[in-house]
N, C-alpha and C positions, 0 to 999 in steps of 0.2 A: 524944577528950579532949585528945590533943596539939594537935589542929589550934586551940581555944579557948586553949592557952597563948600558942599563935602571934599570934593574933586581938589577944589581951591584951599582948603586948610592941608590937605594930605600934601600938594605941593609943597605948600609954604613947609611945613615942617620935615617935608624930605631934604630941602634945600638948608634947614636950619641944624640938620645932624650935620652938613660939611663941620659947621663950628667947632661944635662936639669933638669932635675926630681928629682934626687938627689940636686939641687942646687936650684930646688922649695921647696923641705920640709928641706934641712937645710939653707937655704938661710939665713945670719945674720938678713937682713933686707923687711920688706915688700914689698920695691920695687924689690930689689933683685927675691924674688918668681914672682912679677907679670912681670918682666922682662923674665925669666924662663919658665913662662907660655904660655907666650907668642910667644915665639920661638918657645914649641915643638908647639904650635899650626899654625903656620907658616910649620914647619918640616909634621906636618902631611896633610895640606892641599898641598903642594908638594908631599908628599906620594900617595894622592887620586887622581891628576895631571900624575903621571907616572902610577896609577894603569888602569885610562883612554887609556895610550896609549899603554901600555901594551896588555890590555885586548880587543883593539880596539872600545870600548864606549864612545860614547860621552855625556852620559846620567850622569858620572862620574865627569864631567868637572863642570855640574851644581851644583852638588853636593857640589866640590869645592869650587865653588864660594862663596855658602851659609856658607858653615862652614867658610868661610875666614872673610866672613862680621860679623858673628856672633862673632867670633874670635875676631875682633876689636872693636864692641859695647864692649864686656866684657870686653875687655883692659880699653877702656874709663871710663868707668862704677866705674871699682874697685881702679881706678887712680883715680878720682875724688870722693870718698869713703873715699880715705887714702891723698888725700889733703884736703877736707872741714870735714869731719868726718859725712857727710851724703850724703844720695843720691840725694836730691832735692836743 
């Protein structure tokens, strides 16, 4: 019965990144997209969190993690891009 609540938020929140995505490619402003980005990227490393528990692997979990930290190098990255106007 828990595993259908899981089922049930993973929907909800795959259907709540359309948001996201639409407000990274019309987003007014550049932060705007990389704020965008950055959620669904958040939304999907929780997506690969319940697909772990789900699917009962925990090989899923690591997964997770990697894409979370990657996730936030790239935040850093392209925020410091669109404050100094380079990378170094």
């Amino acid at each position: 019965m828990v595993i259908h609540g899981y089922i049930a938020i993973s929907i909800f929140l795959a259907l709540m990144a359309f948001p996201c995505l639409y407000r990274a490619y019309a987003g007014p402003t550049a932060i705007d997209r990389v704020v965008a980005i950055n959620v669904v990227s958040t939304k999907v490393t929780v997506l690969i969190v319940f697909l772990a528990i789900i699917t009962n692997q925990d090989a899923f979990i690591d997964v997770a993690l990697i894409y979370s930290m990657m996730g936030f190098i790239a935040t850093i990255c392209v925020s410091k891009y669109i404050e100094k106007g380079n990378l170094l």
